[in-house]
C-alpha positions as CSV (number, residue, x, y, z in Angstrom):
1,X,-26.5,8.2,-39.2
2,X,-26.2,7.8,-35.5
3,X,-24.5,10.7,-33.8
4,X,-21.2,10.4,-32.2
5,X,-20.1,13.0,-30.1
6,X,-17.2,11.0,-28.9
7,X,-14.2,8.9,-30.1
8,X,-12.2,6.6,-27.5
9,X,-9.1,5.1,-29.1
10,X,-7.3,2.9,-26.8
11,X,-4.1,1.5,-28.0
12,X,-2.3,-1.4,-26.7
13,X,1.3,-2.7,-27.8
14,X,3.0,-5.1,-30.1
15,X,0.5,-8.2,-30.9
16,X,-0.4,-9.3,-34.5
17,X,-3.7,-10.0,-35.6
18,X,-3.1,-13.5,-36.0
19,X,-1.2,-13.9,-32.3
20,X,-4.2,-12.5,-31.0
21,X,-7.1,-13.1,-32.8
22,X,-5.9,-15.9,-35.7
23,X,-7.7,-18.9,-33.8
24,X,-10.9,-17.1,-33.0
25,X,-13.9,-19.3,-33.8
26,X,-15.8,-16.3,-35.6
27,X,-18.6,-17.0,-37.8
28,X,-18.4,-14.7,-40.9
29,X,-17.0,-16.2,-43.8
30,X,-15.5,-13.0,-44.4
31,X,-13.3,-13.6,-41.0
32,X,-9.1,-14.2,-42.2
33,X,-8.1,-15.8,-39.3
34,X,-5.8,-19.5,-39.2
35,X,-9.2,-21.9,-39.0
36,X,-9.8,-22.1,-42.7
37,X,-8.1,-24.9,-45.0
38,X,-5.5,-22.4,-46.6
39,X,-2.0,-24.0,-44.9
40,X,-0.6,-20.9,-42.8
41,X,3.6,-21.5,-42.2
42,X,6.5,-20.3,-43.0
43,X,9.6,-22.3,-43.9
44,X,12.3,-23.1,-41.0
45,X,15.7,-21.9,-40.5
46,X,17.8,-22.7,-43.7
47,X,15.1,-25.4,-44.1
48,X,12.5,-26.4,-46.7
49,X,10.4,-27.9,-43.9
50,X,7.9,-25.7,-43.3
51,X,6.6,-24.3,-39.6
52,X,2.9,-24.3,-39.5
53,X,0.7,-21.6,-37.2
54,X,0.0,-23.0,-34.0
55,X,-2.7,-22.4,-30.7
56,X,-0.2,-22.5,-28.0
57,X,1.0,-19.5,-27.6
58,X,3.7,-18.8,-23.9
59,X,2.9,-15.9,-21.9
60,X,6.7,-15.0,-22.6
61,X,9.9,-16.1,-24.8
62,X,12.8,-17.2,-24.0
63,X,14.1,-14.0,-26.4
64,X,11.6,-11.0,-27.6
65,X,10.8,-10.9,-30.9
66,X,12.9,-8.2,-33.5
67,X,10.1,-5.6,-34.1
68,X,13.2,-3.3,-35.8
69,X,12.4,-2.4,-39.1
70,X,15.4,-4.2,-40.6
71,X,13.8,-7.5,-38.9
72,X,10.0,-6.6,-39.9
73,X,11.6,-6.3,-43.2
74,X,13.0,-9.6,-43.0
75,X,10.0,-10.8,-41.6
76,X,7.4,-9.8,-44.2
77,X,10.3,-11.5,-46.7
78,X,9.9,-9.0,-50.4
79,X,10.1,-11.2,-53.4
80,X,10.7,-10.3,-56.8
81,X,11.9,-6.9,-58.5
82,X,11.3,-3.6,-59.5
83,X,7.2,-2.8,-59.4
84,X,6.3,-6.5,-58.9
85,X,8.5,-6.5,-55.8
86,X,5.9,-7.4,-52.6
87,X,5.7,-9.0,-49.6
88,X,5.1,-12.5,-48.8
89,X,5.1,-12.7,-45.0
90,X,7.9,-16.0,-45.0
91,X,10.5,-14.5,-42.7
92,X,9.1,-14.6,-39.1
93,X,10.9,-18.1,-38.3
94,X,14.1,-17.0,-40.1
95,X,14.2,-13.9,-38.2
96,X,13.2,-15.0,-34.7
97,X,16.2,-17.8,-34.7
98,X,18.2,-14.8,-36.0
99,X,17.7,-13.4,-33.0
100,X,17.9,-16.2,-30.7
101,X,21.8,-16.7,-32.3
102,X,22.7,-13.6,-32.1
103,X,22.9,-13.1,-35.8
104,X,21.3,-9.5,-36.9
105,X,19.2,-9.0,-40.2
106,X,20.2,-7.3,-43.3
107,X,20.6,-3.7,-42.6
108,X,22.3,-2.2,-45.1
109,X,21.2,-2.1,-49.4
110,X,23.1,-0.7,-52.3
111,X,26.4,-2.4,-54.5
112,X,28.0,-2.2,-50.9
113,X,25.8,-3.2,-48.5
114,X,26.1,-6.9,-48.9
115,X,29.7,-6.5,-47.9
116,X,28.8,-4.3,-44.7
117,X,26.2,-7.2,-43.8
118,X,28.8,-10.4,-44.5
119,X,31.2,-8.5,-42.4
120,X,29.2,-8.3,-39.5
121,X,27.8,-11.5,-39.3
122,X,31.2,-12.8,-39.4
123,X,31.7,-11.0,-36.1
124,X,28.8,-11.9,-34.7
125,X,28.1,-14.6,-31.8
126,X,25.4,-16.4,-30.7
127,X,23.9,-15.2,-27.5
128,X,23.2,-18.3,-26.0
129,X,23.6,-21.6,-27.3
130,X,20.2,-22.8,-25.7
131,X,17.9,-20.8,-27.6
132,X,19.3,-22.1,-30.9
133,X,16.2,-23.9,-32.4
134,X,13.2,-21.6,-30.5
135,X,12.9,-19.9,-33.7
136,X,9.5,-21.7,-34.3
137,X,7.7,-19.5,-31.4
138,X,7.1,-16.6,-33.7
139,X,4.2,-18.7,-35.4
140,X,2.8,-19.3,-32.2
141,X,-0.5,-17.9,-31.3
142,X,-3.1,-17.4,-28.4
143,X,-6.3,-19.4,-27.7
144,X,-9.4,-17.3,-27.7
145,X,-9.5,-18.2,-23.8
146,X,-6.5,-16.9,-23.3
147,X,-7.4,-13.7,-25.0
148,X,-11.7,-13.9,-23.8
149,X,-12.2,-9.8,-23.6
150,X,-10.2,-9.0,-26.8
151,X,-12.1,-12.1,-28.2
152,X,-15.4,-11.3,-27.3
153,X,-15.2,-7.8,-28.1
154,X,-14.2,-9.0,-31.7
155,X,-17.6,-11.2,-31.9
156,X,-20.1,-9.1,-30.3
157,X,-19.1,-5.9,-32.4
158,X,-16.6,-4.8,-35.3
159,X,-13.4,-6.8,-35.9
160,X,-11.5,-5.7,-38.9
161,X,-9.1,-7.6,-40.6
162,X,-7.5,-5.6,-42.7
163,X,-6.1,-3.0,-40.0
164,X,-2.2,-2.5,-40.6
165,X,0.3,-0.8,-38.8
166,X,1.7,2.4,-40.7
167,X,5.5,1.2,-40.4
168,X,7.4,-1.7,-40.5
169,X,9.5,-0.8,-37.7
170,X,8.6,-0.2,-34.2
171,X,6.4,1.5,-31.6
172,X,7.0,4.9,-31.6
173,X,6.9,5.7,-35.6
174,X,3.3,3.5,-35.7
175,X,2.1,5.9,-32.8
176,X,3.2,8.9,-34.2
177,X,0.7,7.8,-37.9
178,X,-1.9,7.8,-35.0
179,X,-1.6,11.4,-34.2
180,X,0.0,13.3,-36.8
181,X,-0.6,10.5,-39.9
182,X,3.3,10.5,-40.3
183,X,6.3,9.4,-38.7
184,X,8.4,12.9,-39.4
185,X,10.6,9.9,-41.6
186,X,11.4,7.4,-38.7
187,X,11.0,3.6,-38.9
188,X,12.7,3.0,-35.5
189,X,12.5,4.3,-32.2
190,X,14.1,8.0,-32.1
191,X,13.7,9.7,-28.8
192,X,13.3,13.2,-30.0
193,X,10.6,16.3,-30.0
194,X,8.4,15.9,-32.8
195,X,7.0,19.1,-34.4
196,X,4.4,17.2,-37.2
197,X,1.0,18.7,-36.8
198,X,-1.5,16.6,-34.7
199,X,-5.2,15.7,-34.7
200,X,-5.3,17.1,-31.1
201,X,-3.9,20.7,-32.8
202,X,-6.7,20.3,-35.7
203,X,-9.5,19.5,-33.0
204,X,-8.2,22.6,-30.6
205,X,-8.2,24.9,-34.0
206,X,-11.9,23.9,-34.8
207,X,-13.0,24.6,-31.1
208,X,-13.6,20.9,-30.3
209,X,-12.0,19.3,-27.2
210,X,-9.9,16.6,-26.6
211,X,-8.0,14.6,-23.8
212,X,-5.0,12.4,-23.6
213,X,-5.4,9.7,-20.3
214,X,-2.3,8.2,-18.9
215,X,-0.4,7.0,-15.5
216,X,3.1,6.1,-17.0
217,X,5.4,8.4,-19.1
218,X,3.3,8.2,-22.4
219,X,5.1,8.1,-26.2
220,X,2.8,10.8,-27.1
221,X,4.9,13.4,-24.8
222,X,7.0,13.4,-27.7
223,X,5.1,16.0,-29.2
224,X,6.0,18.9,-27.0
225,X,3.1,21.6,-28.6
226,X,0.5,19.4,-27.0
227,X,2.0,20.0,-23.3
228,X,4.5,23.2,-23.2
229,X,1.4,25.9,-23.9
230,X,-1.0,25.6,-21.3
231,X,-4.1,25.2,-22.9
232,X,-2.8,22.1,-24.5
233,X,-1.3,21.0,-20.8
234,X,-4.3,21.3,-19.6
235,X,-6.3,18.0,-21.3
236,X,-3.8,15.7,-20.0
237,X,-5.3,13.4,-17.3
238,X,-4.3,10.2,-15.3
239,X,-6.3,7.3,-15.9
240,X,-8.5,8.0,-12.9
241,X,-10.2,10.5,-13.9
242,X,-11.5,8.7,-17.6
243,X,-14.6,7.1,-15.5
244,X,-15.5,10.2,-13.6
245,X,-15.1,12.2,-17.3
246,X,-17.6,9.7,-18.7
247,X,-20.3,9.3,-15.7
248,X,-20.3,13.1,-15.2
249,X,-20.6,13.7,-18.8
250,X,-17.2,15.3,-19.2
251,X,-15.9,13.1,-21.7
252,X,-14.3,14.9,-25.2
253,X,-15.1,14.8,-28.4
254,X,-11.5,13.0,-28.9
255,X,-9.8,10.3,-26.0
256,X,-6.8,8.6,-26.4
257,X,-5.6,6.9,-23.8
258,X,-2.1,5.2,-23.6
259,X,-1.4,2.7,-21.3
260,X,1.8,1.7,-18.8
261,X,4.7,0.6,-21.7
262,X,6.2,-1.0,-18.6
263,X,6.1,-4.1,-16.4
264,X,5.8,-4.2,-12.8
265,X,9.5,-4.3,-11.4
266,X,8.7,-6.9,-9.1
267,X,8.1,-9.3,-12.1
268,X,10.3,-8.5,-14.7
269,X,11.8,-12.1,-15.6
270,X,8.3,-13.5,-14.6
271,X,6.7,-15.7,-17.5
272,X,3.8,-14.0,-17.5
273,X,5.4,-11.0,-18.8
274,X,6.4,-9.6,-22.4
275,X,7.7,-6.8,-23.9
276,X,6.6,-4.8,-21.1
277,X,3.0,-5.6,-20.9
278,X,1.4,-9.1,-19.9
279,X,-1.7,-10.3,-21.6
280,X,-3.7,-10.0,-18.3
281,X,-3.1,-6.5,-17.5
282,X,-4.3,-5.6,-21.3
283,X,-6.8,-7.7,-21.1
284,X,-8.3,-5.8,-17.4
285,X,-8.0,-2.3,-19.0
286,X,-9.6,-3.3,-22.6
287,X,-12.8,-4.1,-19.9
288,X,-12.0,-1.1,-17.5
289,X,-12.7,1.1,-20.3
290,X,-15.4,-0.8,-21.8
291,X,-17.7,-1.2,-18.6
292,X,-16.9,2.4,-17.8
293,X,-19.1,3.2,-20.7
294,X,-21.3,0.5,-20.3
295,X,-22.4,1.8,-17.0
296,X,-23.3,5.3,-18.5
297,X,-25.4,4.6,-22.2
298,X,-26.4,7.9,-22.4
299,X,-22.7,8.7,-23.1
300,X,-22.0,5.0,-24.5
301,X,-24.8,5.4,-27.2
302,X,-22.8,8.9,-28.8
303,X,-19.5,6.9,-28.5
304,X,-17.5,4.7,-30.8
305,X,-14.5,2.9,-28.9
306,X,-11.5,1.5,-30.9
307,X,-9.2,-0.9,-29.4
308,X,-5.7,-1.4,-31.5
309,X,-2.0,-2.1,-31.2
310,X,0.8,0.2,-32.1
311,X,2.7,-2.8,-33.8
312,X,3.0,-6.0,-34.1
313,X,5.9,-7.0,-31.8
314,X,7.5,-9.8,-34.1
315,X,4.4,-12.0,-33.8
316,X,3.5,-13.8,-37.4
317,X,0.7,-13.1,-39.3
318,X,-0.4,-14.5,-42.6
319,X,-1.6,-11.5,-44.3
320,X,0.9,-9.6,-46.4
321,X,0.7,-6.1,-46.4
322,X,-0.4,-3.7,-48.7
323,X,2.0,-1.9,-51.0
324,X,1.6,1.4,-53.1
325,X,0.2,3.4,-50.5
326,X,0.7,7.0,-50.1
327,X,3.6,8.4,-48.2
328,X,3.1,11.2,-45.8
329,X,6.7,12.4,-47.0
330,X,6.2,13.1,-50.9
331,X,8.7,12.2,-53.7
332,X,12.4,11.0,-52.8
333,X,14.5,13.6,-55.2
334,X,16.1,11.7,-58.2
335,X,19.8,12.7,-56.5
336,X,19.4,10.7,-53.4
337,X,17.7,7.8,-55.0
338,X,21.3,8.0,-56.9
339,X,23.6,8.2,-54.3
340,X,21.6,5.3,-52.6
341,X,22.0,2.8,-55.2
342,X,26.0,2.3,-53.7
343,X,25.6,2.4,-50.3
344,X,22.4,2.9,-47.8
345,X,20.9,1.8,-44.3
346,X,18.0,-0.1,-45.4
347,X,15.7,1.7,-43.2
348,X,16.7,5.1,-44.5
349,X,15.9,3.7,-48.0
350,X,12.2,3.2,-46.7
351,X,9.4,5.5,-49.0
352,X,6.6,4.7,-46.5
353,X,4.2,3.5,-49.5
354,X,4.1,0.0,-47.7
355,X,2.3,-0.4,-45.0
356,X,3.4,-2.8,-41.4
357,X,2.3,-6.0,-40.5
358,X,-1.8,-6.4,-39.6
359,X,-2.7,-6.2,-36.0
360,X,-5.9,-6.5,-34.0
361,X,-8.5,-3.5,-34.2
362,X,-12.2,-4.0,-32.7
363,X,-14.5,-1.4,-33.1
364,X,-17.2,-1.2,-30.1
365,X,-20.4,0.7,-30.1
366,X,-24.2,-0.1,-29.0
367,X,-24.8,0.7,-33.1
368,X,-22.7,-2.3,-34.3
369,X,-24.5,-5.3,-34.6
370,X,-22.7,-8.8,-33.7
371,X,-20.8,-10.6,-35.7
372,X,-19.8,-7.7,-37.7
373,X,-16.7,-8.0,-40.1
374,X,-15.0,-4.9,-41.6
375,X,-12.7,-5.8,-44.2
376,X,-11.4,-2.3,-45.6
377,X,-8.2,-2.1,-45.9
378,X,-7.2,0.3,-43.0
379,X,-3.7,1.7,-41.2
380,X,-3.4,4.4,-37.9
381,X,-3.8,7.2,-40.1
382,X,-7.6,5.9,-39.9
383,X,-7.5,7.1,-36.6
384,X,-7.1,11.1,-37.6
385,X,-8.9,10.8,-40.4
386,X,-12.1,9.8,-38.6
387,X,-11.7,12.4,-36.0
388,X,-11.6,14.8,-38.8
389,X,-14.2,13.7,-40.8
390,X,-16.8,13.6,-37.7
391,X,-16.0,16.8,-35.7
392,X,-13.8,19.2,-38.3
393,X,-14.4,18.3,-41.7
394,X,-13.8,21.8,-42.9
395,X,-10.2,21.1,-41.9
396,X,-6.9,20.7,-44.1
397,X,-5.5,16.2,-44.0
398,X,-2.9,16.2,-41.8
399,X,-1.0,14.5,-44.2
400,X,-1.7,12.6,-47.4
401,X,-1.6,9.1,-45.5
402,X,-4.9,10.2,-43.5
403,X,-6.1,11.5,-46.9
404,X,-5.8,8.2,-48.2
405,X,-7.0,6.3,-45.0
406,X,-10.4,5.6,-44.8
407,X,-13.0,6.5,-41.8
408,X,-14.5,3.9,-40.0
409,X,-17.5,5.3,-38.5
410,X,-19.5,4.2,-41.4
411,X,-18.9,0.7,-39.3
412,X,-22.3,1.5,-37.3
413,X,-24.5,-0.7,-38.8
414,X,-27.7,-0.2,-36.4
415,X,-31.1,2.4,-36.6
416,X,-31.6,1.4,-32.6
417,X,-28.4,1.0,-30.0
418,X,-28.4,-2.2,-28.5
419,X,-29.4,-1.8,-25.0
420,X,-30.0,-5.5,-23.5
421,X,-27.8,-7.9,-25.2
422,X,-24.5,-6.3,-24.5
423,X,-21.9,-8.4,-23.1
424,X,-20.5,-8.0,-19.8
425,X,-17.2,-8.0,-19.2
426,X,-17.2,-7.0,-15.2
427,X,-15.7,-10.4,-14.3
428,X,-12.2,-9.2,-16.5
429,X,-12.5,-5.4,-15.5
430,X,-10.8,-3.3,-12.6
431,X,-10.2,0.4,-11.7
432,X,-9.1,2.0,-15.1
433,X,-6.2,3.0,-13.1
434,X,-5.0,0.2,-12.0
435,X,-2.8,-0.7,-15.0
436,X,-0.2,1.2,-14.2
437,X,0.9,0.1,-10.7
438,X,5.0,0.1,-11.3
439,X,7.0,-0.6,-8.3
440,X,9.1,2.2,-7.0
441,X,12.3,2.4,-7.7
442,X,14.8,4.8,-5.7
443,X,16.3,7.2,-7.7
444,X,19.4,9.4,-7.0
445,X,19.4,12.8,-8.9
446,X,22.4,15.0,-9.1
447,X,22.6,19.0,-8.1
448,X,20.9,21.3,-9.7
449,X,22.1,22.2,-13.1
450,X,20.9,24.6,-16.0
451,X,18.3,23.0,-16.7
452,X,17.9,20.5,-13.4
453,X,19.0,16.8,-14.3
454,X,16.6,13.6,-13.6
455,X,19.8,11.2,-13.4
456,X,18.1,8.2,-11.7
457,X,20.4,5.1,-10.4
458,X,17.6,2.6,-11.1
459,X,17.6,-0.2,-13.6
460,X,15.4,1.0,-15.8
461,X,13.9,-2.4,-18.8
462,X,15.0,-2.5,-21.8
463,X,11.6,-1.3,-23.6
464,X,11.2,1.4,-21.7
465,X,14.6,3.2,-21.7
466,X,12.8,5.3,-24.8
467,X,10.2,6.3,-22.2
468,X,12.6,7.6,-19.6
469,X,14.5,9.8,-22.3
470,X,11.3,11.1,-23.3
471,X,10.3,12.2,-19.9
472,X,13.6,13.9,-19.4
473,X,12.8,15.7,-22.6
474,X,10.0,16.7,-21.0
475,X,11.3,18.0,-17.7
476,X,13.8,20.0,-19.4
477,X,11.0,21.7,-22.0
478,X,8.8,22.9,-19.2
479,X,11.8,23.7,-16.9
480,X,13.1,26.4,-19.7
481,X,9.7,27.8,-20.1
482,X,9.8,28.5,-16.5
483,X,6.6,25.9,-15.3
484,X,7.2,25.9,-11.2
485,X,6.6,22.6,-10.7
486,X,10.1,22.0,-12.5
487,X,12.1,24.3,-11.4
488,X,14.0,22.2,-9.0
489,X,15.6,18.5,-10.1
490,X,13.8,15.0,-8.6
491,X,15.0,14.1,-5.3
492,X,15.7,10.6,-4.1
493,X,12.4,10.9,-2.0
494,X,10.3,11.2,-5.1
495,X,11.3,7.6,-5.9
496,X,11.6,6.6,-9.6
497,X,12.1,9.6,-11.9
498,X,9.6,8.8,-15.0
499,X,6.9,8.9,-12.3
500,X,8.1,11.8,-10.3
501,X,8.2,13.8,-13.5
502,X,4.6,12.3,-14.5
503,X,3.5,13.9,-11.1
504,X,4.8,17.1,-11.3
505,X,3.4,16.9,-15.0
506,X,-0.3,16.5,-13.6
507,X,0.5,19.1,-10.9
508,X,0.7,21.4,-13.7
509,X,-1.5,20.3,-15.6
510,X,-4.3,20.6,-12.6
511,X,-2.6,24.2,-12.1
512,X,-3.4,25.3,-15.7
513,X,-7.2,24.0,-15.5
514,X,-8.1,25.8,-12.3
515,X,-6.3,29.0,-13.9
516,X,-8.8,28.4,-16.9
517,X,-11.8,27.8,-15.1
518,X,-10.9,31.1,-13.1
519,X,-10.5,32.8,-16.2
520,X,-13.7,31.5,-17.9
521,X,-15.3,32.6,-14.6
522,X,-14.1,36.0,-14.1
523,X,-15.1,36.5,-18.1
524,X,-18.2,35.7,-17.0
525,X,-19.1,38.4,-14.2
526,X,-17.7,40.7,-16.6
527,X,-19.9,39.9,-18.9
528,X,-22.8,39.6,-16.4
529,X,-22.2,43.2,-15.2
530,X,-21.9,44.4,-19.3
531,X,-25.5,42.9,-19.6
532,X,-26.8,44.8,-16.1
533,X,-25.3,48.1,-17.1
């Protein structure tokens, strides 16, 4: 088999595989997009009348989708009972006009919970009356040409189609199956330190290297080993430095990068924008990364790049997913499965042996031929279990969700790398770093406290509010393990807070790679002199 020496895994946010790539005009018969005869709809709100999949997907709603695990719950609609109980995908209109009248979705299970519910919605109040009826957007979907890098990649390599989120719930539980193959429980956004082992940890532990690229506060700081010992701190670049990595032959074994989670200030309200990340701005860093390693085939012939979403934002898609899969979290005990047959939240009830809704996943290499369709039945947990299998597969499963995932090297399909009939993307491509290019925002910061605060004054959007507590996590980890560079609180002339505390992040971490390259230099004059003597 071809060697790979390295593993890029960029991963985008909240699009479903048939918002994205539904209507592409692929020519495998083994393609499940929306072109074949099968009907794809869902029925409308308190209506028979059913809502069929459409191409004309807006740059923006009127009102984001409910990516919550109560409305993903809603929207993959479970029919029937007891074993036989699965998903049928038939709630994405329902729960979008939900939304738009202010109405939330079940959340609450057991003899009780219906009561809670009723109560509730009894109280509740639509939002506005003018997006009453919009309910129907959720089944739109893009145009290939509106989509053309994601597209293309998709026909000139791997596209699989049976690539599901781990969760039915929201960003940061699905990011957290792609490092550590388990969400420590969580189905929702939960701004906390997360302690689960990682695939950076098992990489470090079987001497093999690994770097995390990034410009805005990333969802992976919430793991706090990978960044408050200094040998971890030390792999954590901004996204300038991934093309010099790869055309000076410094790229890892392992890359994740993580883009911006937020939209440029000066456009928030803009159509073009959504859920904190426009289609244009994904698009131009999908094809930064790719033509980085186009330019450089000695590295881009020993490297396999996978481009994925964390989620699927409330978008439909017309594949159920799979049920019975292993949990990361082992057996619920008998007593709470008791107590939880009165009264529950129904996304504490969760067991994590269902998987989340599908979402777009392209595989890229010079060793995949075009045209290629991978139809195994895949989640994020793929991701670790991968990077185990091809650079530590003397290692201990993170989990028994990776366990269960299946690799997807075995995708490369090619004896010879293609060489001349890659496709270029230049036209769609910028500076890597260029996606993250927020607008400052001033920020006011009050006295020094124990630890320093990072109170800012500046609006900070909706999505990303989860990303500013995470970086203030951050700032108080490394300020009470004494890091210098945090040892005094974010002034207003810093500008917005996430970024200041991004900077003074790099600062360190540049600090702790020129103490290790010192180190590693000094070790070798000793040993120099050891071999004179």
């Amino acid at each position: 088999m071809t060697r790979i020496d390295h593993v890029v895994v960029l991963a985008l946010e909240n699009r479903s595989f048939d918002h994205m790539l539904g209507y592409l005009e692929h020519p495998s018969s083994d393609f499940d997009g929306l072109r074949g005869a099968e009907p794809h709809a869902n029925p409308g709100w308190k209506s028979d009348v059913p809502v069929a999949a459409t191409m004309d997907a807006r740059y923006a709603l009127p009102i984001g989708p409910d990516h919550s695990h109560d409305g993903v719950m809603e929207q993959i609609a479970l029919k029937g009972f007891g074993k036989r109980r699965r998903p049928t995908n038939q709630g994405f209109v329902t729960n979008l006009e939900r939304n738009c009248r202010g109405l939330a979705p079940r959340r609450h299970g057991g003899a009780l919970g219906y009561a809670v519910d009723l109560l509730s919605r009894l109280r509740a109040t639509a939002v506005d009356p003018a997006l009453a009826g919009h309910g129907v957007l959720a089944m739109a979907c893009q145009p290939p040409e509106r989509v053309p890098v994601l597209s293309r990649l998709a026909l000139e390599f791997a596209v699989c189609t049976r690539w599901f989120s781990s969760v039915p719930g929201e960003t940061w539980p699905n990011r957290n199956f792609m490092h550590a193959a388990t969400s420590d429980g969580e189905t929702d956004v939960d701004v906390r330190y997360y302690t689960n082992r990682t695939i950076f940890e098992l990489l470090s532990d079987n001497e093999k290297t690994w770097h995390i690229y990034y410009d805005d506060p990333p969802q992976v700081w919430a793991f706090p080993r990978l960044w408050d010992d200094q040998r971890y701190h030390a792999n954590w670049f901004t996204m300038g430095h991934f093309a010099s990595h790869v055309r000076d032959g410094d790229l890892p074994n392992y890359a994740f990068i993580e883009p911006s989670h937020r939209a440029p200030v000066q456009v928030v309200g803009d159509p073009s924008m959504l859920n904190g990340q426009d289609l244009a701005r994904g698009e131009r860093l999908i094809a930064s990364v790719y033509e980085t390693l186009r330019a450089n085939p000695e590295t881009f012939e020993h490297t396999l790049l996978v481009v994925t979403y964390d989620e699927h934002g409330g978008f439909y898609d017309h594949r159920p997913p799979p049920t019975g899969v292993p949990s990361p979290n082992g057996e619920e005990a008998w007593w709470t499965r008791l107590t939880r047959t009165l009264y529950h939240r129904s996304a504490d009830h969760f067991d994590f042996r269902m998987l989340g809704v599908r979402v777009p996943a392209v595989l890229v290499s010079p060793y995949i031929g075009r045209h290629t369709v991978d139809t195994t039945v895949r989640d994020h947990a793929s991701i670790p279990a991968t990077v185990r299998e091809l650079f530590a597969l003397q290692a201990e499963y993170l989990t028994d969700r990776d366990r269960w995932s299946r690799p997807f090297h075995g995708v490369l399909n090619r004896d010879t790398p293609r060489r001349d009939d890659l496709p270029d993307l230049h036209e769609y491509a910028t500076t890597p770093s260029v996606q993250a290019a927020p607008v400052t925002r001033r920020a006011v910061v009050t006295a020094p406290a124990s630890p320093p605060s990072t109170e800012g004054t500046g609006e900070v959007p909706e999505d990303c509010k989860p990303f500013a507590a995470q970086a203030e996590l951050v700032f108080q980890r490394l300020y009470e393990i004494g890091e210098p560079e945090f040892a005094s609180p974010v002034t207003a002339d810093e500008g917005d807070v996430g970024l200041a505390i991004v900077a003074r992040f790099n600062a360190a971490a540049h600090r702790h790679r020129l103490e290790q390259a010192a180190s590693a230099d000094l070790r070798g004059r000793r040993a120099a002199r050891t071999r004179v003597r």
